[in-house]
C-alpha positions in Angstrom: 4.6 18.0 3.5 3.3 20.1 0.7 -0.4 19.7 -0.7 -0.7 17.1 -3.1 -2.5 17.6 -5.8 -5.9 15.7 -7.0 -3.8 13.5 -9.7 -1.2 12.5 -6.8 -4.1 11.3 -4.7 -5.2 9.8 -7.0 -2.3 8.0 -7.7 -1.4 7.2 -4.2 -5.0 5.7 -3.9 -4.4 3.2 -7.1 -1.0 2.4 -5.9 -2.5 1.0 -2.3 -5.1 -0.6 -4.5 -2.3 -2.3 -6.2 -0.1 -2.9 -3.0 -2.9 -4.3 -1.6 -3.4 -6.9 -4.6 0.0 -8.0 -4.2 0.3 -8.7 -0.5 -2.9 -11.2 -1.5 -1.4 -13.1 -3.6 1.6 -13.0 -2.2 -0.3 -14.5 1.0 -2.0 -16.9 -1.0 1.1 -18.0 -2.4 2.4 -18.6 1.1 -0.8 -20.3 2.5 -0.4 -22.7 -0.6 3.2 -23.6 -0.6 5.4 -26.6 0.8 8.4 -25.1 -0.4 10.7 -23.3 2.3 12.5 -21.3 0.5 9.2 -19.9 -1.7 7.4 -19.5 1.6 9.9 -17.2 3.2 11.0 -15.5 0.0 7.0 -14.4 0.0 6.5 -13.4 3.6 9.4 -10.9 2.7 7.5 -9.7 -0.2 4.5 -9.8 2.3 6.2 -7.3 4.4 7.6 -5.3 1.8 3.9 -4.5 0.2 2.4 -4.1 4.1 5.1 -1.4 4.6 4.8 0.2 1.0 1.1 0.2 2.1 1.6 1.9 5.3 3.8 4.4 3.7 1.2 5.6 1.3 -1.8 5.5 3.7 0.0 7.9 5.9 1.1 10.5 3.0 -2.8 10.5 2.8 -3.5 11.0 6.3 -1.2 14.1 6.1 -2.4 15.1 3.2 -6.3 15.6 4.5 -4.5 17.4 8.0 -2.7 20.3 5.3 -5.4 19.9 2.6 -8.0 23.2 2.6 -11.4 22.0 3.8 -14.1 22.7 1.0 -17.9 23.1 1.9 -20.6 21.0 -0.2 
């Protein structure tokens, strides 16, 4: 995996922010509803965002193993 630069952290970080605000609702949504078919259509998009999550927390992990260490 090649560095990644300051804006693409960024990015990543503000895209798990968003991910994050999805799978709420999307839970919400679930704890909330009496309808089946809504229910299970969310726990898919539940998974989906958990995963998309996942994903992105783990291009950062790699990231900060290849990253240069700098000294404060």
């Amino acid at each position: 995996m090649e560095q990644l630069t300051c804006k693409e952290l960024e990015y990543a970080i503000d895209s798990m922010s968003n991910e994050d605000l999805l799978l709420k609702q999307a839970t919400l949504v679930v704890s909330q509803s009496t309808h089946p078919e809504l229910t299970s259509c969310c726990q898919e998009i539940i998974q989906n965002h958990r995963n998309s999550y996942k994903t992105l927390l783990n291009a950062i992990e790699q990231h900060q193993t290849i990253a240069p260490q700098t000294l404060n």
